[in-house]
C-alpha positions in Angstrom: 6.7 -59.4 -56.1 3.5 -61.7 -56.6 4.8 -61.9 -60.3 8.5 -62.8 -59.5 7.2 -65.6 -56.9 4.7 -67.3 -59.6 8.1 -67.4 -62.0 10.1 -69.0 -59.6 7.3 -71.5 -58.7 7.1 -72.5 -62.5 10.9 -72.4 -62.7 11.1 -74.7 -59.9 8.6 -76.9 -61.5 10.4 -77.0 -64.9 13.5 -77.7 -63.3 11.6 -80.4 -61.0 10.1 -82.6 -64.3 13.2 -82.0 -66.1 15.4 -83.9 -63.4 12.5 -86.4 -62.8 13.2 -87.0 -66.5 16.6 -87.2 -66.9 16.6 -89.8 -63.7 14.2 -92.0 -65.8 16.4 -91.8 -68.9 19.0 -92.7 -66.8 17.0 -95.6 -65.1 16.2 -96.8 -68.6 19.6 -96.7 -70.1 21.3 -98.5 -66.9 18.3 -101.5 -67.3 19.3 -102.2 -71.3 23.0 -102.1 -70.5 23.0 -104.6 -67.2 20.2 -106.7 -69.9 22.8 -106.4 -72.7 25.9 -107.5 -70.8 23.5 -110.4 -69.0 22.8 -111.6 -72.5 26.5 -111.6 -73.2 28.0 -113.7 -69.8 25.2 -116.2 -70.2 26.4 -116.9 -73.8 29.4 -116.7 -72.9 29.7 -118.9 -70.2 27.2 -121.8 -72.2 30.0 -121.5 -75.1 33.0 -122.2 -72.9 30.8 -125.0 -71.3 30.7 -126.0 -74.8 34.4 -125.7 -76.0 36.4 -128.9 -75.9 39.1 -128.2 -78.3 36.9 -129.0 -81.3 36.6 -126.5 -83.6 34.0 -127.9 -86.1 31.5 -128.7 -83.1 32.3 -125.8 -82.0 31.8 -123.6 -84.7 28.1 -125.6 -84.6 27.6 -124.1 -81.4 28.7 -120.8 -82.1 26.7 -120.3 -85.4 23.5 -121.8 -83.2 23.8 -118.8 -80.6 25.0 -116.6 -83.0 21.7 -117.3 -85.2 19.4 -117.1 -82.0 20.9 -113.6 -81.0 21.0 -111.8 -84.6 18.3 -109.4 -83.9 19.6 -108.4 -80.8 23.2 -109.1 -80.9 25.9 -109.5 -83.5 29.2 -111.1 -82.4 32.4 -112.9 -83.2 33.8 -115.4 -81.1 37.4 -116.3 -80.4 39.2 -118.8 -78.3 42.7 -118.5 -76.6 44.8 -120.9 -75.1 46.8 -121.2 -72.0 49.7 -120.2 -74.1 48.0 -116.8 -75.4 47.6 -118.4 -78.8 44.5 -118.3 -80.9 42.7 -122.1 -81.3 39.4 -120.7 -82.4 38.4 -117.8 -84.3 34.4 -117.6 -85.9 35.3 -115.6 -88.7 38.1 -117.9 -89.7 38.4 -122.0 -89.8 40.6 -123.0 -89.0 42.2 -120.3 -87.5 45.6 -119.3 -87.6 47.6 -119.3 -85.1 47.9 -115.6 -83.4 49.7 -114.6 -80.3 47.3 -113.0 -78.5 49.2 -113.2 -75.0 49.6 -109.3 -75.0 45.9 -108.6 -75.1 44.8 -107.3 -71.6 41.9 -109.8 -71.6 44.0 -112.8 -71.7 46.7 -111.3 -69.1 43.8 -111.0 -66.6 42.6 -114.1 -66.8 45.7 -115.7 -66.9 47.2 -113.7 -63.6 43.7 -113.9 -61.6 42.1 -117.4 -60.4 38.7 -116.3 -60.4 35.9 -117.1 -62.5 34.6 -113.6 -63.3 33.9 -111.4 -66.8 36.1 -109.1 -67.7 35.0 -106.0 -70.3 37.5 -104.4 -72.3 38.3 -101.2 -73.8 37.5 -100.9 -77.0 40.0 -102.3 -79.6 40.7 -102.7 -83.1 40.3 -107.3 -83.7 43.7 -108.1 -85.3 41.8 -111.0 -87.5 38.9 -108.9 -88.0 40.3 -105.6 -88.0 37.4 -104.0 -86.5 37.0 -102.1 -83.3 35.2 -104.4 -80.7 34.8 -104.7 -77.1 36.0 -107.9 -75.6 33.3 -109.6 -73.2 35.9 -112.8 -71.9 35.5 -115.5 -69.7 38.5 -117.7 -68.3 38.7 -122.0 -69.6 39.6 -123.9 -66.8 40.3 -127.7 -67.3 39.0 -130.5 -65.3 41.6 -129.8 -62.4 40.9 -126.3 -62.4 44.3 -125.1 -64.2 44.0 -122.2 -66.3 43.7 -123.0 -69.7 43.3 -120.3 -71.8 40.4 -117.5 -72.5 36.8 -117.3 -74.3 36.3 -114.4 -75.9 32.7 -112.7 -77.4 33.2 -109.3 -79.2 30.9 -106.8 -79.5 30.7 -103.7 -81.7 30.2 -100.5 -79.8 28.0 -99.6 -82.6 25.5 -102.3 -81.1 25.5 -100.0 -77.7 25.4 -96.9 -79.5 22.5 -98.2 -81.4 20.1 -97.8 -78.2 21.3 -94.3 -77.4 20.4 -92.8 -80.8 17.0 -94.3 -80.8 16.0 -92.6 -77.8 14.4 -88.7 -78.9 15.9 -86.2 -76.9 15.4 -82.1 -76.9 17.8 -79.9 -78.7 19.6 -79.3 -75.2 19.7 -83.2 -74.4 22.7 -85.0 -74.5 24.1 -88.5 -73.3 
């Protein structure tokens, strides 16, 4: 009996570190995803503040963030206007025009008239025809009239990347 007891006391134990662990991983994992997307809406927002239907200046501005971010962040950035058609696309200048208008990202936007992010699914870019995830802002124009969509994608590889760096046990798994 004394045996048994001294077993369950150490499987109690086990079982107590191993959930104190797994609530740190968690912990961790939620803090670099709320600092990734952070990094994300800020940029995103200082582009659109920056986007006045110039595409050279604001290819500038793109290729400024896109340089201070490289280490941590690789992105494209797009721009959509009220009618759903592309106006600016960072891997192509100038861009060509693409109806975009059936992307869920730009229907949001364009049926809400709130200010907020909006996080896609992943999707496969139909100029860079790569999957992405579309972090996108709404433009609004000096009297507040919708008029169009900023758009930063992400590769999920870049969220992935965190999640295989972290060592876990054979039993493990995120």
């Amino acid at each position: 009996g004394g045996i048994f007891l001294d077993v369950e006391r150490a499987r109690g134990e086990l079982l107590s570190r191993k959930h104190d662990g797994l609530k740190n991983l968690a912990l961790a994992f939620a803090m670099q995803i709320e600092s990734s997307v952070k990094t994300i809406d800020v940029t995103l927002i200082d582009l659109r503040d920056q986007w006045e239907g110039d595409g050279e200046r604001f290819a500038k501005a793109v290729r400024q963030r896109q340089e201070y971010l490289k280490r941590e962040l690789a992105f494209q950035v797009a721009v959509i206007d009220a009618s759903g058609t592309l106006a600016f696309s960072s891997l192509e200048q100038p861009a060509k025009p693409l109806d975009l208008s059936d992307r869920e990202h730009f229907k949001v936007h364009r049926q809400r008239s709130v200010d907020e992010l909006f996080i896609s699914k992943p999707l496969l870019g139909r100029v860079s025809n790569r999957w992405s995830i579309q972090f996108t802002r709404p433009i609004y124009d000096s009297r507040g009239t919708f008029s169009g969509v900023v758009v930063l994608s992400v590769s999920p590889e870049y969220f992935s990347r965190f999640y295989r760096s972290i060592q876990l046990s054979g039993d493990s798994i995120i």
